[in-house]
SERO-4910 file (N, C-alpha, C, O; in steps of 0.05 Angstrom, whole numbers):
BEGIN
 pado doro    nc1    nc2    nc3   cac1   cac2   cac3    cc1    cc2    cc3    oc1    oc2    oc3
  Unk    A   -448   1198   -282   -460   1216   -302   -475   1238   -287   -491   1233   -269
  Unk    A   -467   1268   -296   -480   1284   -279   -514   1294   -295   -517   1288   -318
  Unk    A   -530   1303   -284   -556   1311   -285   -543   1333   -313   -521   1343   -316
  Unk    A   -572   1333   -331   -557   1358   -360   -560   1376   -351   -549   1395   -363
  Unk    A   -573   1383   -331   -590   1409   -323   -556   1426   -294   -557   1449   -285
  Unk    A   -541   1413   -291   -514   1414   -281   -517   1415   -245   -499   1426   -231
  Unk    A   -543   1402   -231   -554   1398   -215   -569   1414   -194   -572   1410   -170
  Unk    A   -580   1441   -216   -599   1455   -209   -628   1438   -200   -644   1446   -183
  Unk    A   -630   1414   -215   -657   1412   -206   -667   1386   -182   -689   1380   -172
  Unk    A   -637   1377   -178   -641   1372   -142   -646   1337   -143   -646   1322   -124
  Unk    A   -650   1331   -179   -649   1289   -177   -624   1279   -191   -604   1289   -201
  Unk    A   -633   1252   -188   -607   1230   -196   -608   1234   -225   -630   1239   -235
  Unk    A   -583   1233   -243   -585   1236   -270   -608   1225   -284   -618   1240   -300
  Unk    A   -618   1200   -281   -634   1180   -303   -664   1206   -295   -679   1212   -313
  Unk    A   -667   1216   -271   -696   1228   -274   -690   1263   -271   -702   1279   -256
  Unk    A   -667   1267   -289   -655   1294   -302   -684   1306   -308   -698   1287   -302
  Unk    A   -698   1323   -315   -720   1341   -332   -711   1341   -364   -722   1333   -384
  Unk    A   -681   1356   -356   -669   1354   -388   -654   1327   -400   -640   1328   -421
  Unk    A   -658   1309   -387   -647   1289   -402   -656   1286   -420   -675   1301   -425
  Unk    A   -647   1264   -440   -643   1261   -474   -630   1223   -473   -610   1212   -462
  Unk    A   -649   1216   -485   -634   1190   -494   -622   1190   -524   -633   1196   -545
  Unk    A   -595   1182   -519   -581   1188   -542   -568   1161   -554   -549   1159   -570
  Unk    A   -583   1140   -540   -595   1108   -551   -608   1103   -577   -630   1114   -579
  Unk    A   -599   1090   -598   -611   1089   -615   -641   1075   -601   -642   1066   -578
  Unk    A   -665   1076   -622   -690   1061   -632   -678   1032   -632   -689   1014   -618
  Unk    A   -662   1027   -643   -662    993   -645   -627    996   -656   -615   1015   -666
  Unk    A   -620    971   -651   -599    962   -662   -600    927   -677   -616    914   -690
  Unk    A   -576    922   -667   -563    893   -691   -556    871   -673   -541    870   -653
  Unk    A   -569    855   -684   -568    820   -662   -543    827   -650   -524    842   -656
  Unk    A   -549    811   -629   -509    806   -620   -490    780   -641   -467    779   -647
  Unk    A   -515    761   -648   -502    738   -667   -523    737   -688   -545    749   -690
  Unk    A   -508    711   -708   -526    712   -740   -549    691   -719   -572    700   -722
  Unk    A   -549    672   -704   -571    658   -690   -604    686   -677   -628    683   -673
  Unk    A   -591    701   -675   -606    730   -666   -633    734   -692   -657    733   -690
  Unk    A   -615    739   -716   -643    744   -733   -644    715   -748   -629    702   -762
  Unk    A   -680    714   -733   -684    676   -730   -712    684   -740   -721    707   -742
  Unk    A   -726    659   -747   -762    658   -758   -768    632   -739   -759    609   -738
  Unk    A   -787    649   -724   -804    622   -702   -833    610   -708   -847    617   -727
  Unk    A   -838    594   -690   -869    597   -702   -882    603   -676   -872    601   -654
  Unk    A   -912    614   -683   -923    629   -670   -958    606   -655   -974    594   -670
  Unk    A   -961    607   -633   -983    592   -632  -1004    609   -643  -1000    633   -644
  Unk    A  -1035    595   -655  -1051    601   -661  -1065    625   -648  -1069    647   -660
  Unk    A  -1072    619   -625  -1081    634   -604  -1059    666   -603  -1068    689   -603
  Unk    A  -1037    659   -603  -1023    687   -602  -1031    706   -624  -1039    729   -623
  Unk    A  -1026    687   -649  -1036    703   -676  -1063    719   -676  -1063    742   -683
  Unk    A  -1081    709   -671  -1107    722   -662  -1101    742   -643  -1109    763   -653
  Unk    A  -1089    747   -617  -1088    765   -598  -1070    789   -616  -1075    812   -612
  Unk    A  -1047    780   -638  -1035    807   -652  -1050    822   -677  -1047    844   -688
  Unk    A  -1070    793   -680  -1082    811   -713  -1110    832   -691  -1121    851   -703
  Unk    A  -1117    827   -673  -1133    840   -652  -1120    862   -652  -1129    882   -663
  Unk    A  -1090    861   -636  -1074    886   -631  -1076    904   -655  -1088    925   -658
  Unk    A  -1063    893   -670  -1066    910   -698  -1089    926   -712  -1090    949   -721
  Unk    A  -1103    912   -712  -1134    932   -709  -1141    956   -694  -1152    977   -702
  Unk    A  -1130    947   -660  -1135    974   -659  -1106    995   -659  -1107   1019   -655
  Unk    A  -1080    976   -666  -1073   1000   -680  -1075   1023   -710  -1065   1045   -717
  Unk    A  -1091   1004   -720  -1097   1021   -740  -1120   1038   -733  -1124   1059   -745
  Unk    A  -1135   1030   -715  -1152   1056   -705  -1142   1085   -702  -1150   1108   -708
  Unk    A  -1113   1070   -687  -1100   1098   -668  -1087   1108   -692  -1090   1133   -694
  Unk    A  -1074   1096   -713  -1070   1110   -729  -1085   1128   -757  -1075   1136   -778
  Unk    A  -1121   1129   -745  -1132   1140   -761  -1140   1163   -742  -1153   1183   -751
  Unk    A  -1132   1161   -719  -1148   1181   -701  -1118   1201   -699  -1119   1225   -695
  Unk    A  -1097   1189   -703  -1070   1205   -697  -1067   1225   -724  -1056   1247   -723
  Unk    A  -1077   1213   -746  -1076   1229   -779  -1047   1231   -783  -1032   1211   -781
  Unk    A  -1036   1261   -789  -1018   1274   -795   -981   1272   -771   -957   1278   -772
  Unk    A  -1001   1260   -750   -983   1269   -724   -966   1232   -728   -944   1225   -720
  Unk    A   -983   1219   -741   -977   1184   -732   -944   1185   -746   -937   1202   -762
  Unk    A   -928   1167   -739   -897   1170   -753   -902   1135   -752   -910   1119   -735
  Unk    A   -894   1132   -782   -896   1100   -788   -874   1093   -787   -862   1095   -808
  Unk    A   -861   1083   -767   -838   1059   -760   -835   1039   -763   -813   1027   -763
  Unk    A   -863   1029   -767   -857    995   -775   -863    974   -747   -865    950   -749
  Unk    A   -866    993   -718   -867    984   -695   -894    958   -687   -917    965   -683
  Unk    A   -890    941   -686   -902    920   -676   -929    932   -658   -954    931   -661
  Unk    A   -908    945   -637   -927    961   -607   -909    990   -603   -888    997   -592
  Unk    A   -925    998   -615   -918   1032   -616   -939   1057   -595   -961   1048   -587
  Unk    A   -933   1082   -588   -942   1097   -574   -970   1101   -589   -973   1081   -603
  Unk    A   -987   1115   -589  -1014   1116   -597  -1012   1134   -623  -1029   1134   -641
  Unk    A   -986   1152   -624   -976   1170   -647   -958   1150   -670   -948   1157   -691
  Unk    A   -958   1127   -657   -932   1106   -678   -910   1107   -670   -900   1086   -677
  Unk    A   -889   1124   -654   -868   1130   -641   -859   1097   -621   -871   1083   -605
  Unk    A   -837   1097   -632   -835   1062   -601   -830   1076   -576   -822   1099   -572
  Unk    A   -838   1054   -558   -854   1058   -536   -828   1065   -511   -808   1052   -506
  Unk    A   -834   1084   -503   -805   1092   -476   -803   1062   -457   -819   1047   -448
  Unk    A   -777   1064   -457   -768   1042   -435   -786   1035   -413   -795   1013   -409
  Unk    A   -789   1060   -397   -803   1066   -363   -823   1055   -376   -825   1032   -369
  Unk    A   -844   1063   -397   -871   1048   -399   -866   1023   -408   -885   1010   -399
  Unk    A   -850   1005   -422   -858    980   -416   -848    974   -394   -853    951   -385
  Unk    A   -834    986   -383   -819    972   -354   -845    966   -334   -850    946   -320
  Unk    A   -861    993   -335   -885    987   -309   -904    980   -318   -923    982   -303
  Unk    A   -911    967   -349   -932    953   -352   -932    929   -344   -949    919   -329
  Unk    A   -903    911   -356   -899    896   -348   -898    891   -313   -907    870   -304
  Unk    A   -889    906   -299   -898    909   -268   -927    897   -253   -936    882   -236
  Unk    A   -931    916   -273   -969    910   -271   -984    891   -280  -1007    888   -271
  Unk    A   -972    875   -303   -983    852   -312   -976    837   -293   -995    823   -285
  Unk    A   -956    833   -280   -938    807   -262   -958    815   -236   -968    795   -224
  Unk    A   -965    840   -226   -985    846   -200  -1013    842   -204  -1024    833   -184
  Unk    A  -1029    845   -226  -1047    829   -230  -1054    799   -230  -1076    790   -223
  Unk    A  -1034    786   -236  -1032    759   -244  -1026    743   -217  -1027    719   -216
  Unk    A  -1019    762   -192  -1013    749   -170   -986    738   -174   -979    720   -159
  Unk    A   -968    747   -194   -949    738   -197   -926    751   -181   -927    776   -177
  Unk    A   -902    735   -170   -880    757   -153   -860    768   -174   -859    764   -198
  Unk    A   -844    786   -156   -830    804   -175   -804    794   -186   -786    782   -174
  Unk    A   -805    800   -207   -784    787   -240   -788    809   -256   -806    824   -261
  Unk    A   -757    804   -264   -754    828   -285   -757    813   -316   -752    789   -322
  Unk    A   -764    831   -330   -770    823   -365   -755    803   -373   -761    782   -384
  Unk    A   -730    813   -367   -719    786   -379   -732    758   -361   -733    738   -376
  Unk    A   -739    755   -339   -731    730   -329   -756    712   -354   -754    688   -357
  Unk    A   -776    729   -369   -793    711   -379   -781    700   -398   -796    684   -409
  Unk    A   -759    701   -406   -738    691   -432   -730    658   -415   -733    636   -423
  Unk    A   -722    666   -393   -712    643   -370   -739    626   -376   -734    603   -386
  Unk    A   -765    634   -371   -790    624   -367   -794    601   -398   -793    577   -402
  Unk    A   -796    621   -409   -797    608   -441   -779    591   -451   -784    576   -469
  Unk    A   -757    593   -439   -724    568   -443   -735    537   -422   -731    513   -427
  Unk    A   -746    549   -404   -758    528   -382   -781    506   -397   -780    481   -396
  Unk    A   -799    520   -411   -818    512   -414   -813    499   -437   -827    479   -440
  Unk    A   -796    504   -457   -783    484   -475   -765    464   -468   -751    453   -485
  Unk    A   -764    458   -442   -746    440   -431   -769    426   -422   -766    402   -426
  Unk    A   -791    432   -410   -817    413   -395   -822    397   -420   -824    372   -418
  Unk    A   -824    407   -441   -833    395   -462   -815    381   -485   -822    377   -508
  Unk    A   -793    376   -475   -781    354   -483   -771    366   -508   -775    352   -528
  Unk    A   -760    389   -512   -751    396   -542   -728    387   -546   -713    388   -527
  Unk    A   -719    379   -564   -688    371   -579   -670    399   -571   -680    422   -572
  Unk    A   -642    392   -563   -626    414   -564   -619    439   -596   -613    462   -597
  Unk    A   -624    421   -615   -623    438   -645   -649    458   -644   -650    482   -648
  Unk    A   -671    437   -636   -701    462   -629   -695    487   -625   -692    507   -639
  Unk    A   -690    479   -587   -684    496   -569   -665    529   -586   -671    552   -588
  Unk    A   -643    515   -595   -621    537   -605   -633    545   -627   -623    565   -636
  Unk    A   -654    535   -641   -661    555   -666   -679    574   -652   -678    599   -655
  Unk    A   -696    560   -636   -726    579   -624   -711    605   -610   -717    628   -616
  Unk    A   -688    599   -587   -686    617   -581   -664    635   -578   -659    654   -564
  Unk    A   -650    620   -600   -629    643   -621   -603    640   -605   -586    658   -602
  Unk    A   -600    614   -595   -573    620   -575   -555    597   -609   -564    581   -625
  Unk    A   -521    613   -601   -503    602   -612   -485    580   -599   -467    570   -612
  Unk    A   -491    574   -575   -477    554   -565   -493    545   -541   -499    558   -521
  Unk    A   -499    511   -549   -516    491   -529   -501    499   -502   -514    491   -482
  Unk    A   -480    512   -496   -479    520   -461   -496    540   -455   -497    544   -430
  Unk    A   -519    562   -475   -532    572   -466   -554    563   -453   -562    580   -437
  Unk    A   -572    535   -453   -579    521   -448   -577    517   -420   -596    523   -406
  Unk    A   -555    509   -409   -548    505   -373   -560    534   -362   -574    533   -342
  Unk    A   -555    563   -375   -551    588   -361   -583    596   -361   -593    608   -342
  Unk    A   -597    589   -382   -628    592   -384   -650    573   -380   -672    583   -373
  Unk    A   -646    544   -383   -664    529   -363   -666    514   -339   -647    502   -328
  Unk    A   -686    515   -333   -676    521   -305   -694    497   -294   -716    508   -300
  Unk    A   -701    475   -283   -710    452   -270   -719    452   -252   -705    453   -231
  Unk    A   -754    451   -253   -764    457   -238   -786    433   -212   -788    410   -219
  Unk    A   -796    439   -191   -796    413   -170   -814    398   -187   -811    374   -191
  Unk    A   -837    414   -201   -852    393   -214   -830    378   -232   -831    356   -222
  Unk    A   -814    376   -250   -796    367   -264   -786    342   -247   -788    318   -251
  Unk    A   -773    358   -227   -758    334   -205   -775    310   -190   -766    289   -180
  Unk    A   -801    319   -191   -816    296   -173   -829    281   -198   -838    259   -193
  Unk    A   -831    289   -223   -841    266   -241   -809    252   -247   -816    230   -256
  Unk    A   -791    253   -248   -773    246   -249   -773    221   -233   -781    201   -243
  Unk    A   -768    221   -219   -770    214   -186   -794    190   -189   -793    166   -187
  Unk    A   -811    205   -192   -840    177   -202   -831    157   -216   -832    134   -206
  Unk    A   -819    161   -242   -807    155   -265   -789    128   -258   -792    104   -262
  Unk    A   -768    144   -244   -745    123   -230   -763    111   -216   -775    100   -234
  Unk    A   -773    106   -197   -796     85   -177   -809     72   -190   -810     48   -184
  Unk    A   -825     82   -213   -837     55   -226   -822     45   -240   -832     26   -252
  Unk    A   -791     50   -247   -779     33   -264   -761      8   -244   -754    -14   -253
  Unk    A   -757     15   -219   -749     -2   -206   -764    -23   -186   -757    -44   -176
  Unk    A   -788     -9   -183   -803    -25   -159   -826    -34   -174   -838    -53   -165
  Unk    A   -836    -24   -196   -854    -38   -212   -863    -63   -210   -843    -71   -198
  Unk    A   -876    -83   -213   -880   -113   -208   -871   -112   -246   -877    -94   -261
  Unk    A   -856   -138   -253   -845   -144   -272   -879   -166   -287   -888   -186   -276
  Unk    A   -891   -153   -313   -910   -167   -316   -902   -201   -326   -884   -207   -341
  Unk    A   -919   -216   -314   -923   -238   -325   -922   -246   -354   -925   -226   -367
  Unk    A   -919   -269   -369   -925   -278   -391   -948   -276   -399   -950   -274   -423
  Unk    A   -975   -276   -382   -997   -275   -393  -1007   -244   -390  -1031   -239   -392
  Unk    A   -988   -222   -385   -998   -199   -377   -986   -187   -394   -963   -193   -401
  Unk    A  -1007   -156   -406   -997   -145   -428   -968   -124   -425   -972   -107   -408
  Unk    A   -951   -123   -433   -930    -99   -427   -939    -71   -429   -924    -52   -423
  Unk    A   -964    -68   -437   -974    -38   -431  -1005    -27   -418  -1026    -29   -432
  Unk    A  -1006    -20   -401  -1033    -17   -401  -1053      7   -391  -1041     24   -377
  Unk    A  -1074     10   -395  -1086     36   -401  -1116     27   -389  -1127      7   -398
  Unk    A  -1129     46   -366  -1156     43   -358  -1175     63   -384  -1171     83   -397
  Unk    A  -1197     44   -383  -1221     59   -404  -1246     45   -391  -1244     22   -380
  Unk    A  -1266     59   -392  -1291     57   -368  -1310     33   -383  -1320     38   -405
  Unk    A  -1313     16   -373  -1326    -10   -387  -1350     -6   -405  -1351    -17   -427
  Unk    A  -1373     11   -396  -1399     19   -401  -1378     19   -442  -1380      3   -460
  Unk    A  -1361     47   -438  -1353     62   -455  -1339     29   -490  -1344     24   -514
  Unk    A  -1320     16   -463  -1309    -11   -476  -1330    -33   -482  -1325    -53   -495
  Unk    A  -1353    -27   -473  -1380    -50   -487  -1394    -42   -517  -1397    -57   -537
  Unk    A  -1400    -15   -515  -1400     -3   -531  -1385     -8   -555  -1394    -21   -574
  Unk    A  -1360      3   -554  -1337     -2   -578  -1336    -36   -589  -1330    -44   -611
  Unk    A  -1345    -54   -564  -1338    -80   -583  -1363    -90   -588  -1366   -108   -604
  Unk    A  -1386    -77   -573  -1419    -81   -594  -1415    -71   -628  -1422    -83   -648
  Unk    A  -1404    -52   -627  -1398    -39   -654  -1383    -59   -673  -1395    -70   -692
  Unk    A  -1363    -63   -670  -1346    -88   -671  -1357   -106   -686  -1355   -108   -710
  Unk    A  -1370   -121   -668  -1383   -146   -672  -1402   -143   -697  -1403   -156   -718
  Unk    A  -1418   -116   -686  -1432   -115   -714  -1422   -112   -741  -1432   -122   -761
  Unk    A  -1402    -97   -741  -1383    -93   -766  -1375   -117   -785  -1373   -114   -810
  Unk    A  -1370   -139   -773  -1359   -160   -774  -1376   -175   -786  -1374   -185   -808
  Unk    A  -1393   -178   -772  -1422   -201   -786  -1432   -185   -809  -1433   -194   -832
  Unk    A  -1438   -164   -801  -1455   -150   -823  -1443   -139   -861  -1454   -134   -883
  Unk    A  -1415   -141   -850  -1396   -134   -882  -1383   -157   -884  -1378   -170   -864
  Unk    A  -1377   -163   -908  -1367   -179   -924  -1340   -175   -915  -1326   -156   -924
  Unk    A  -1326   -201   -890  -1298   -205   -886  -1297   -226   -891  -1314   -243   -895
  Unk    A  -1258   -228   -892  -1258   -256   -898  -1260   -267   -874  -1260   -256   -852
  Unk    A  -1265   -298   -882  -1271   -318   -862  -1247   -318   -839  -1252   -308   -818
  Unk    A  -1225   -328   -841  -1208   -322   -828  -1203   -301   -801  -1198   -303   -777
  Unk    A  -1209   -280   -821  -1205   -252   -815  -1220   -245   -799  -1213   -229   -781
  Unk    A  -1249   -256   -801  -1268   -252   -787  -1275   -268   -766  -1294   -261   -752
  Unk    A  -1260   -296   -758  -1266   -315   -739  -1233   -297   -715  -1236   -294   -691
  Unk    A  -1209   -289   -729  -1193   -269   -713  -1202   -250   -704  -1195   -247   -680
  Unk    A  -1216   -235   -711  -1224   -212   -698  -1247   -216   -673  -1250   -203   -653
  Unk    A  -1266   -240   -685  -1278   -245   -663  -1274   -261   -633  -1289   -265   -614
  Unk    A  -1247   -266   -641  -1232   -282   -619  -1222   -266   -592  -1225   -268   -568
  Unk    A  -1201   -240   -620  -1200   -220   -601  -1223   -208   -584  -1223   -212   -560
  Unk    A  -1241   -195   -594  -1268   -189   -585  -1278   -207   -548  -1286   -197   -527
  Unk    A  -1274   -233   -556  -1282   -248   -535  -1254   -246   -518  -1261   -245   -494
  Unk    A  -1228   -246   -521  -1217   -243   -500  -1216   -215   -485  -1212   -213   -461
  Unk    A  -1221   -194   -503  -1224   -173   -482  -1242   -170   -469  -1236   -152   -453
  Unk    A  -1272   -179   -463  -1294   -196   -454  -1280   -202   -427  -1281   -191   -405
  Unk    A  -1269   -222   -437  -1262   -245   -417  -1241   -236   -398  -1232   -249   -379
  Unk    A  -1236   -218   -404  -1203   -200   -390  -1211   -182   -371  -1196   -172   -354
  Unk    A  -1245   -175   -375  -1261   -162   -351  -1263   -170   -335  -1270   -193   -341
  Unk    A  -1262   -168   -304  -1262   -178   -280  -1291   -180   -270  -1301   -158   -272
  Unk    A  -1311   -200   -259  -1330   -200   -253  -1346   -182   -235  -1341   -181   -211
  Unk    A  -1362   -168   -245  -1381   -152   -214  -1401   -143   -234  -1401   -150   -258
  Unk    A  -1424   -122   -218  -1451   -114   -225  -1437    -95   -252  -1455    -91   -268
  Unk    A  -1417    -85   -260  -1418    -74   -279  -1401    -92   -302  -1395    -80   -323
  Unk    A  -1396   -110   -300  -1380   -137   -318  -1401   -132   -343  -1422   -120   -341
  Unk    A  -1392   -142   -361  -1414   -150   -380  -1423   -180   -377  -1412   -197   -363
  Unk    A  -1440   -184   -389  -1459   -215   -386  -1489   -210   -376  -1501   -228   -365
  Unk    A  -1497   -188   -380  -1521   -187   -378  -1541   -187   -410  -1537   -175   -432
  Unk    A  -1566   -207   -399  -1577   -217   -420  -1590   -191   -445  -1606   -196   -463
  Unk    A  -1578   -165   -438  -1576   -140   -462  -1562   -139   -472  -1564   -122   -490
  Unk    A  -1535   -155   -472  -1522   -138   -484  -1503   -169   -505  -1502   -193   -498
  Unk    A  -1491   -158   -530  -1483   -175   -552  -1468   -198   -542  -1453   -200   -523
  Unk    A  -1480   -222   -566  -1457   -240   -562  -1431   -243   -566  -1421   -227   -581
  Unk    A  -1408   -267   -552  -1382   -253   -562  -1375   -280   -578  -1353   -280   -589
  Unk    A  -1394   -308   -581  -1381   -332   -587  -1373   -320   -618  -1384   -299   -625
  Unk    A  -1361   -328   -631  -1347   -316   -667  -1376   -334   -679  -1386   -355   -671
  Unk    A  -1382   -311   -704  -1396   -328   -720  -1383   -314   -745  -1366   -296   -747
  Unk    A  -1399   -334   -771  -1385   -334   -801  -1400   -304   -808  -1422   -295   -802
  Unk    A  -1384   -297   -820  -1391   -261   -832  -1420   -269   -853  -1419   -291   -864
  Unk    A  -1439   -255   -857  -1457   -244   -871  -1447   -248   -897  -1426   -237   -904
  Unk    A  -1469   -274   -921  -1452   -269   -948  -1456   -247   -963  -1474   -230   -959
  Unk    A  -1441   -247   -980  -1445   -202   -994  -1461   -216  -1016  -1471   -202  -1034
***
């Protein structure tokens, strides 16, 4: 493509003087998956009804000159925004951020990724991000080392794991004792003090004493003469 100016002014076509984009404003999905309804996080919604504010500033300060398009993120006159400027904002967001260099699209790559960290269903995936065939999937996410080394964890404790005992629970979870004395002081009181059934109430206090008893002895064990009993007694009559 030659320069419009017929190469009087000495640059490469795209930075002509007289050039003219003769690109529409907008065009038409490439597929019917293209015009889609997503949802939006909370936090984003707040940062656009912000945006919006002060575009309606600009469009009280622009008056007569503002051209209403309908634009999301428009020039300060309402006009949508030239290519080159989002090209080097985006530049500059990625150089602030300490981030290396990627082009606009790759954040589509980013956003396909990050629905993959998070475990989305393939139907999700293709509605959120408008693709018409699950092979788009292989070409946009992309697996990353953190991905690979919890993986990797994953497989190791499923093979080298110690296989629990009969008397050992099949799941288990640390919670800070101080925190677990607490919750079954509460407990206990609940129990005596409201009207349960008898049954009901000699079970629960059973449980109560074996998680007690399932504490391993030392200076932070419970059994000090502060703190509740665990033998079961008969509930409080109503």
């Amino acid at each position: 493509m030659a320069p419009r100016c017929g190469g009087t002014c000495g640059r490469a076509p795209g930075y002509c003087p007289q050039r003219k984009n003769t690109r529409a404003d907008a065009g038409g999905v490439k597929s019917k998956a293209g015009r889609r309804t997503i949802g939006l996080p909370s936090q984003l919604v707040a940062l656009l009804r912000a945006h919006r504010a002060v575009q309606q500033r600009e469009r009280a300060i622009a008056r007569q000159l503002w051209h209403e398009g309908g634009w999301l993120f428009a020039s300060p006159t309402g006009q949508p925004l030239n290519p080159n400027t989002d090209y080097h904002e985006w530049k500059r967001l990625l150089k602030d951020a300490g981030l290396r260099e990627a082009r606009l699209h790759a954040a589509r790559h980013t956003a396909a990724t990050v629905l993959l960290a998070l475990r989305q269903p393939t139907p999700t995936l293709m509605s959120l991000m408008g693709w018409s065939s699950e092979s788009m999937a292989a070409r946009y996410q992309h697996v990353t080392d953190a991905m690979r080394s919890q993986v990797a964890s994953q497989v190791g404790d499923l093979i080298w794991q110690a296989a629990p005992g009969p008397d050992q629970a099949t799941a288990m979870f640390l919670v800070r004792r101080d925190s677990l004395a607490v919750v079954l002081a509460a407990a206990e009181q609940c129990v005596t003090r409201h009207g349960v059934d008898e049954g009901q109430a000699a079970g629960l206090m059973a449980a109560l004493a074996d998680l007690r008893a399932a504490w391993p002895t030392g200076p932070e064990s419970p059994g000090t003469s502060n703190e509740p009993k665990t033998e079961p007694r008969r509930p409080a009559e109503g």
